[in-house]
N, C-alpha and C positions, 0 to 999 in steps of 0.2 A: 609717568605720563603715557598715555595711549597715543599709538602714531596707528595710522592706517592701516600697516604692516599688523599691529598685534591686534586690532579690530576684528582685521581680515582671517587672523589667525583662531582667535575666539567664536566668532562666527561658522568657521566653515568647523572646529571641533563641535562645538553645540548643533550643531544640523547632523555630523557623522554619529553624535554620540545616540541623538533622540532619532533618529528614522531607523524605524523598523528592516533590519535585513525582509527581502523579497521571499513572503511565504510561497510553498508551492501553488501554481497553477497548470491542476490536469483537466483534461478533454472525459467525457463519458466514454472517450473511446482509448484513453488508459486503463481504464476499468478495467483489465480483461484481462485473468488469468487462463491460462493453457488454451487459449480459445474462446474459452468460457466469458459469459455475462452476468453477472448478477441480476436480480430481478426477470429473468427469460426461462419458457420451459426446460425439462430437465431431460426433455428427451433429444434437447441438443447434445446433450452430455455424452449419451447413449449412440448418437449417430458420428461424435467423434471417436471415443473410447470403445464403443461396444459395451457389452452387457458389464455391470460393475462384479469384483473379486467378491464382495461383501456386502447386503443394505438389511439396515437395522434402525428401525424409529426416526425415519425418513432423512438418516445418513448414508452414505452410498459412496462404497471405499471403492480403488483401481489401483493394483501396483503397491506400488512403494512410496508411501507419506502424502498420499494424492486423496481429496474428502472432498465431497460438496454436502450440501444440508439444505434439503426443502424444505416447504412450508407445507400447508396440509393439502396446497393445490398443484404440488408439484413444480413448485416456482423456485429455482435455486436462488436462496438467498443466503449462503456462504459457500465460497468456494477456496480451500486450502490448502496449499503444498509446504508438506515438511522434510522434503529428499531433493537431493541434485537430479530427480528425474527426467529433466525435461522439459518439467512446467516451467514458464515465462510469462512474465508481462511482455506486451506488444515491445515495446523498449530495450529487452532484454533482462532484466531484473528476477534472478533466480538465485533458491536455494543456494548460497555459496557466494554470492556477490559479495563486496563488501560494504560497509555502508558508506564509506566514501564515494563509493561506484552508484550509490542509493542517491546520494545529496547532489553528486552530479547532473543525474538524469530529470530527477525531483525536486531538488532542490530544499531549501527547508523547511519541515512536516507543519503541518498544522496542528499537532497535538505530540506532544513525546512523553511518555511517562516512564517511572522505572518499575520495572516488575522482579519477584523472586528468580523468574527463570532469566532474566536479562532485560535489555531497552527495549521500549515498544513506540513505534514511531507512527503516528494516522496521518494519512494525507485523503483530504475530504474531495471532492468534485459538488462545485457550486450550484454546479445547475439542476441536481439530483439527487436522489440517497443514496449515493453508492460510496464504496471509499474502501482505500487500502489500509489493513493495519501489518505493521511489520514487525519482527520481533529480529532482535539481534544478540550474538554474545561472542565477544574478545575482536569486535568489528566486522564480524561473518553473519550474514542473512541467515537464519536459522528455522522462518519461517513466513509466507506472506499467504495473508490472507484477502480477497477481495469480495465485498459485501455491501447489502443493503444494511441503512442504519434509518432510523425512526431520530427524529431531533425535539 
């Protein structure tokens, strides 16, 4: 016989079971590795960093694991760090975090896939094409890229 008590009990597990844990929700102004904006000229780049180490078929190396990649108009549309250099999201989120330290700040991704080299986690931004993907392995940030995407 059902008394109110296992009613109440059944109902609030069926509501925990079917509601969606709370996907990420970032600002355009997460977007932003080392300074950096996706979709903005490249000669912002140049007026943080200086002249780049290396550019080659409209990629354009600095330092140590640091990349962006234009478009043919000079429009960085990826920008990526794979070294504890430095580079940051506004939030803190760098090379070496963990991803715990990721799920904190983020919360959970909009897309996670597994890949050869380890996890790769996207977090979109709604209002725009912009979005982080992040790659992980043994729960260490291994690489974040922030980028324009086409849907």
């Amino acid at each position: 016989m059902f008394t109110k008590r296992n009613i109440l009990l059944i109902v609030t597990f069926v509501i925990f079971v079917f509601t969606p844990i709370a996907s990420a929700e970032i600002s355009e102004e997460d977007v932003v590795l080392g300074g950096l904006v996706p979709r903005t000229d490249l000669s912002n780049a140049f007026a943080i960093y200086g002249n780049p180490d290396r550019a080659e078929n409209q990629r354009y190396y600095w330092g140590d694991g640091f990349k962006v990649i234009t478009n043919n108009r000079n429009m960085m549309t990826m920008i990526i760090t794979t070294a504890d250099n430095g580079i940051a999201t506004p939030t803190g989120l760098h090379v070496g975090s963990t991803v715990s330290e990721m799920y904190m700040i983020y919360g959970r991704p909009d897309e996670t896939n597994l890949e050869i080299n380890g996890n790769g986690y996207v977090y979109f931004y709604d209002g725009g094409p912009v979005c982080f993907h992040i790659k992980a392995e043994n729960d260490t940030i291994k690489e974040i890229s922030a980028s324009r995407y086409i849907k």
